[in-house]
N, C-alpha and C positions, 0 to 999 in steps of 0.2 A: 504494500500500500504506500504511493506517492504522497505528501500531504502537497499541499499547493495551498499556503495559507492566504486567506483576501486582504485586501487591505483593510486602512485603519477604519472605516465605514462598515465593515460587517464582520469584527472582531469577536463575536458571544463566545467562539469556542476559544476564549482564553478565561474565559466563567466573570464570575462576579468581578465587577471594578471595586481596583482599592482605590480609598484616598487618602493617601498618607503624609496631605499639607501640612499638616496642624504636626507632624511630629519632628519636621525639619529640627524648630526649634531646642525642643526636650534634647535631639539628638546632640545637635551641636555645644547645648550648657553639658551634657556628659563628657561630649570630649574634651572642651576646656578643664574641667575636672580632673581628667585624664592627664591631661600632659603638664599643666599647673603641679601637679603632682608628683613630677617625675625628677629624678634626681640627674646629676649630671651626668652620671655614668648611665643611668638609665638610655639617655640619649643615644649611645654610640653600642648598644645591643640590639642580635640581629631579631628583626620582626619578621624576617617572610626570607626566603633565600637570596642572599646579593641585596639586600636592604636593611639596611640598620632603621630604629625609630624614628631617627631625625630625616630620613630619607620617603619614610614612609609615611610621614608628616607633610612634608614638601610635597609630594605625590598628592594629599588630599589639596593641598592647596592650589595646584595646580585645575585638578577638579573643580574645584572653587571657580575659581577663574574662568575655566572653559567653560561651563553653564551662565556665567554672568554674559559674558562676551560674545556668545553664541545667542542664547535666548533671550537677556534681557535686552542686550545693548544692540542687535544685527551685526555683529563683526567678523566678521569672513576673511578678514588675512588669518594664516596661520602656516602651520606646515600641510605639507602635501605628500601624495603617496607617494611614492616610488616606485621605476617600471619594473612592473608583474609584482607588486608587493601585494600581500596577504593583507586581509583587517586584521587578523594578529600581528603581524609582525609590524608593520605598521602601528597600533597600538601601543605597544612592547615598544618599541624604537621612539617614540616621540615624549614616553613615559617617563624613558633613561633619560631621553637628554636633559627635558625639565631637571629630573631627580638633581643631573651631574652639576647642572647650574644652579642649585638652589644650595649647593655646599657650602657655598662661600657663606649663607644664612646663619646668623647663630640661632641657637633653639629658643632662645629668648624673643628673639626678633619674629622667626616662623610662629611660634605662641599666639604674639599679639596679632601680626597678620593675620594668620587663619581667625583670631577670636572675632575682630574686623570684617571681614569678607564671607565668613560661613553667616555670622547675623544676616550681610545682605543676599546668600546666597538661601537661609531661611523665608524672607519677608519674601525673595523674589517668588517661590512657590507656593506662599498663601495668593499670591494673585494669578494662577493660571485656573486654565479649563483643562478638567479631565479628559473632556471628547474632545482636543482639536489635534491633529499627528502631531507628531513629535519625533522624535531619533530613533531610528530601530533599534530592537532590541534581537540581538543575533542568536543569544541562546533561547528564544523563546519564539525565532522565526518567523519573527513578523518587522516589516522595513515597509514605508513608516509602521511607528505602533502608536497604539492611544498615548496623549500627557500623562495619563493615570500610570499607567504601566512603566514608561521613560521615569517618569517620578520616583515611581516605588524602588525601580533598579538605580537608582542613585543613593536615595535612602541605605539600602540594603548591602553596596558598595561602603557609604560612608562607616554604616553600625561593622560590617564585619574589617574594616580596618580601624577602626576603634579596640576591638576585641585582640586583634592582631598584637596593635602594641599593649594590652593590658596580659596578654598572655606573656610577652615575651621581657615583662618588671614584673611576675610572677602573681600576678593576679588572673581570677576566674573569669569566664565568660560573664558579660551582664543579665543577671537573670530577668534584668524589667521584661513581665510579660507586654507592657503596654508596646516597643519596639520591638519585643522578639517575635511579635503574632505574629506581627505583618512583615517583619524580614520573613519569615517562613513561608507566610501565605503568596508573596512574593516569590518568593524561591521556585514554590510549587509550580506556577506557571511556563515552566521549562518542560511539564510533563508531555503537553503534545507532541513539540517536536523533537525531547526524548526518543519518542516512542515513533517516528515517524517510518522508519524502518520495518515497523515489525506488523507482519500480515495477520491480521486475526477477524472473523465472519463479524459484520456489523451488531452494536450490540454489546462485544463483548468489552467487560469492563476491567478497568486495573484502579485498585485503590491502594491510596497511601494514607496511614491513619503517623500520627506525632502525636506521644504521648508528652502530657504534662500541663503547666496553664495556658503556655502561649503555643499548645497544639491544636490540632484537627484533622476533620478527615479532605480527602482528597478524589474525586472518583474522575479517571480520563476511560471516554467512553470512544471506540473503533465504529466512524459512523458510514465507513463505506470511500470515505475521499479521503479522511484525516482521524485524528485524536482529538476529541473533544472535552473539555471540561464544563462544560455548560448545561451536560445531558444530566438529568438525577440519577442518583444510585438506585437500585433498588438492592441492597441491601443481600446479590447475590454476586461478588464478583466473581472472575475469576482465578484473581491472582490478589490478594492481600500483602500488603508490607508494613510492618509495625515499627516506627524507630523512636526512639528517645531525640529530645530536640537539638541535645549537643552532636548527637551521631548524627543529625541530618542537616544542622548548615555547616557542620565540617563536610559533608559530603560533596553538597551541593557549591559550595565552595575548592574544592580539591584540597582540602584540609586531610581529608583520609579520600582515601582510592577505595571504587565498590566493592571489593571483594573485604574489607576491613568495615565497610557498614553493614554489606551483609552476615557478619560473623556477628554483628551484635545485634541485628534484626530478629521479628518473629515475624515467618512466613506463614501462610495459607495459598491453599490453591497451588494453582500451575507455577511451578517453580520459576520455570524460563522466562514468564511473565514478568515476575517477580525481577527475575537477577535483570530483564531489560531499565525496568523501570528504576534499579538503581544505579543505573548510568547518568543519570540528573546529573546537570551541572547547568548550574544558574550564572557562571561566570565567563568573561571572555578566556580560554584558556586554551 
């Protein structure tokens, strides 16, 4: 089964809209928090491979930037791709250079910047529209994609590198259920085109249940063209997946590799169903 997903005008099969305006803000008083917090040495440990914290601060501010610059302001210089470059690689490549030039930055100065520009990069999302396109979103298959969903996937970028540098100054993931629902429920929206690959007679359903407060269930339904999540369950899939919420946006994240989610998974049903459906990943990677 092909999927061929439509544009941003007849999006249902990515389910319910989120809107996840109003958490910019929360998000970003956590991360000042975050890095307000952090000691000197804290700075120069690594948070992700080939990134120390202060690197992977610069990173978000660059983010920062690019959403202002693009969406609020119209500003269309920037870099460009390169012949026969990938969107990844591309990505990856324009990520570093920021990163390499934000060195010169002391963490003190990156601090206040980002406290600066995430506020206006906050206010600039309580004033958009859910329905009007916005930037595709590639691991979820759809170019353009609703505001709602571009939103959510920035949101959901900025909380798991929050998490990133709190893991790597030896603290836990954040358990606010109030941003981990909708990073999750965000995440989940990968499921279609997951699943886009895999032949199963119309009908047939895969669900994904996240235990805990900021979990739920998930049902993508095989409707003949694609993978849908907009169909109801009824409550007989064929393929169950059971994860706890840290195993599943380290998944979805490439925090852990499927074969390490499924080890801490409880299945039901078609196994194979199952082991596709943990191929989720909600990130460019």
């Amino acid at each position: 089964m092909n999927a061929h997903p439509p544009d941003v005008s007849a999006s249902s099969w990515l389910g319910v809209p989120i809107d996840a305006r109003s958490l910019f803000a929360p998000e970003q008083a956590a991360l000042m928090v975050t890095l307000r917090g952090l000691t000197p040495a804290d700075w120069g440990r690594e948070a992700v491979p080939g990134w120390s914290v202060r690197d992977l601060a610069a990173h978000l501010l660059g983010d920062f930037y690019g959403r202002l610059a693009r969406d609020r302001d119209g500003h269309r210089d920037g870099p460009s791709f390169a012949p026969c470059e990938t969107l990844e690689a591309f990505i990856h490549r324009i990520n570093q250079e920021w990163v390499d030039a934000c060195r010169r930055v002391s963490p003190t100065a990156l601090t206040d910047t980002l406290d600066l520009v995430g506020g206006q990069v906050a206010r600039f999302f309580q004033t958009t529209d859910p329905n009007t396109p916005s930037l595709g979103v590639s691991w979820a298959g759809i170019d353009p994609a609703p505001m709602w969903l571009d939103a959510a996937r920035d949101l959901t970028e900025f909380w798991t590198h929050r998490q990133q540098i709190r893991h790597a100054t030896g603290q836990d993931t954040d358990p606010d259920p109030r941003l981990l629902s909708v990073v999750l429920d965000t995440f989940m929206r990968a499921l279609p085109h997951t699943l886009r690959e895999v032949t199963a007679p119309a009908g047939t359903q895969i669900e994904v249940r996240i235990d805990g407060p900021a979990g739920g269930n998930w049902t993508a339904t095989a409707t003949g063209t694609q993978w849908s999540l907009a169909e109801p369950g009824d409550g007989r899939p064929a393929a169950a997946v059971v994860l706890d919420s840290e195993t599943a946006w380290r998944l979805c994240t490439r925090g852990i590799q499927p074969d390490t989610a499924l080890a801490h998974a409880r299945i039901d049903g078609d196994r194979q169903l199952a082991e596709a459906a943990c191929q989720i990943v909600s990130v460019i990677y």
